[in-house]
VEXDREN-2710 file (C-alpha; in Angstrom, 1 decimal):
% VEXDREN-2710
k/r/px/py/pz
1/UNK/-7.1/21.6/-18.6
2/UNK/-9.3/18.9/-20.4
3/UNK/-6.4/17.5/-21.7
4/UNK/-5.1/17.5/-18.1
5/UNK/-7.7/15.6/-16.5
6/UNK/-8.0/13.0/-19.3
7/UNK/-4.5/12.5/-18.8
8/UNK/-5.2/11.8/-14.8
9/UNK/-8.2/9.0/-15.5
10/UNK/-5.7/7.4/-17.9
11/UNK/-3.4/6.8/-15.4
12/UNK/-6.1/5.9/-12.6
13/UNK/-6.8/3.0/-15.0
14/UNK/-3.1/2.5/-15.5
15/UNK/-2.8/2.5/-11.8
16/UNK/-5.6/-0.3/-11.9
17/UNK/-4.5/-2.5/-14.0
18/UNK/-1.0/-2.7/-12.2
19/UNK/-2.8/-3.3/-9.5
20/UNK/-5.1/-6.2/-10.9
21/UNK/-1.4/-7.5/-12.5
22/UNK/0.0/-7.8/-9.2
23/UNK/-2.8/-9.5/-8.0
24/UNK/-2.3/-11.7/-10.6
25/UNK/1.0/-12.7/-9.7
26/UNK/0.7/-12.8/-5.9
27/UNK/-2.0/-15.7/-7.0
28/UNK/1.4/-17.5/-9.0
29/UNK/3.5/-16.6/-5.8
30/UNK/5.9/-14.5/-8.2
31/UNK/6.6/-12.5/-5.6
32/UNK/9.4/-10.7/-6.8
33/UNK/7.4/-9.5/-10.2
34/UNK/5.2/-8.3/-7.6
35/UNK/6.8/-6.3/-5.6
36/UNK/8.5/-4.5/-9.1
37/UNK/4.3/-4.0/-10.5
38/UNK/3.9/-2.9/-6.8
39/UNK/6.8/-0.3/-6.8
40/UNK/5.6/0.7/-10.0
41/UNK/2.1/1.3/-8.9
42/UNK/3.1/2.9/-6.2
43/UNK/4.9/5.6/-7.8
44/UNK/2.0/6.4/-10.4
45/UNK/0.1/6.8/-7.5
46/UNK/1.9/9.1/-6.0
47/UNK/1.5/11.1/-8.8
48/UNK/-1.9/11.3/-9.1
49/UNK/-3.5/11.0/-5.7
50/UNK/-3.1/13.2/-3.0
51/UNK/-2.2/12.2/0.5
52/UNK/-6.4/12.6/1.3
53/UNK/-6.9/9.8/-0.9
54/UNK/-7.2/6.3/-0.6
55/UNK/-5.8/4.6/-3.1
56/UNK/-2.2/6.1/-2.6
57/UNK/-2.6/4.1/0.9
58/UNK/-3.6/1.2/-0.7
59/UNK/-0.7/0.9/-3.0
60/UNK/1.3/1.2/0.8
61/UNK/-0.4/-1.1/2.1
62/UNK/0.0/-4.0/-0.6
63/UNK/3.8/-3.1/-0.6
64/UNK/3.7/-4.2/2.4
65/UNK/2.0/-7.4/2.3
66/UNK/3.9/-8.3/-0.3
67/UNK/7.4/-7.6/1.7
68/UNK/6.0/-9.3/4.6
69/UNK/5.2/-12.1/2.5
70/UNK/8.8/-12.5/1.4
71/UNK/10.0/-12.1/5.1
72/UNK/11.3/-8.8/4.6
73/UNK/9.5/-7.8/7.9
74/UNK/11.3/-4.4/8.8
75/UNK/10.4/-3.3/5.2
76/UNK/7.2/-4.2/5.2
77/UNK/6.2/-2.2/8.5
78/UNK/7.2/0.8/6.9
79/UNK/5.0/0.7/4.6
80/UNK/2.0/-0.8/6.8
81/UNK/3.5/2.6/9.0
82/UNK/2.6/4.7/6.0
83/UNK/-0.3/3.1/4.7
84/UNK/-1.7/3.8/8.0
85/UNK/-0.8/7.1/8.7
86/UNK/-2.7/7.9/5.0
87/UNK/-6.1/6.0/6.7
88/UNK/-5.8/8.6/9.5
89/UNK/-5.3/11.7/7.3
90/UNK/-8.1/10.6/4.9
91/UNK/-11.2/12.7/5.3
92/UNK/-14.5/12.2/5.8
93/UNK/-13.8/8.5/7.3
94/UNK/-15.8/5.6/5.3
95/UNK/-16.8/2.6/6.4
96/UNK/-14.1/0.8/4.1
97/UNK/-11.3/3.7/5.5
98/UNK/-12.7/2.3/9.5
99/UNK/-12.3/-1.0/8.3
100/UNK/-8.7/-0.6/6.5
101/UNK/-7.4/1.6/9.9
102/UNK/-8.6/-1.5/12.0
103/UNK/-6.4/-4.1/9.6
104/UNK/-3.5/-1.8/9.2
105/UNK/-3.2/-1.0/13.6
106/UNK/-3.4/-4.2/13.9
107/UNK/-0.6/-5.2/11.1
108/UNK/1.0/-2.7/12.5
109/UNK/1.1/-4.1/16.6
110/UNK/1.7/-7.7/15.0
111/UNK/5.1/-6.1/12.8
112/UNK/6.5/-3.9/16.5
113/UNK/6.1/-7.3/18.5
114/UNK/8.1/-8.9/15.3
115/UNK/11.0/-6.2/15.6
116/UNK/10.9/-5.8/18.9
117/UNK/11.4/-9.6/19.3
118/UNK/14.4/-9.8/16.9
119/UNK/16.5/-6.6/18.2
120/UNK/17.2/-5.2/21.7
121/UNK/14.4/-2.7/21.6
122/UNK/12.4/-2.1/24.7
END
């Protein structure tokens, strides 16, 4: 069991320092490196943190900052659409989770005005 959870804060820190490397290269615009670290992260962190948690929402959410910053619109409001849905589902609410639901909704509007705009959806 030791074993276990010594295994789990290994990959937290691994999960961090993807995270730190994507930062990294969203600084150099090497977007594409990015999203790869992102996708990455992502599935560590999906791993190791539950759907309560917030850092499996924040690896969602930088997804899709990165898409949308590559103009892949459509992709990236799925995962605003996720990282979202995470915020809500998190429990006890913190100030930083209130703060992050705020940003996401209103990703989230900006994205369905987007789509909307470029299909015939009502």
């Amino acid at each position: 069991v030791e074993r276990r959870m010594v295994g789990a804060k290994g990959q937290a820190q691994l999960w961090r320092i993807l995270n730190d490397k994507l930062e990294t290269l969203c600084a150099c615009r090497r977007f594409p490196e990015a999203i790869r670290v992102g996708e990455t992260a992502l599935e560590l962190a999906s791993r190791i943190f539950t759907d309560k948690d917030l850092s499996l929402g924040v690896s969602y959410e930088r997804l899709g900052q990165l898409y949308d910053q590559e103009g892949d619109h459509e992709r990236s409001l799925s995962y605003f659409v996720k990282s979202l849905r995470l915020a809500e589902q998190s429990d006890p609410p913190e100030p930083r989770t209130i703060s992050r639901r705020g940003r996401l909704r209103e990703r989230h509007r900006r994205h369905i005005g987007w789509c909307r705009s470029r299909c015939a959806c009502p």
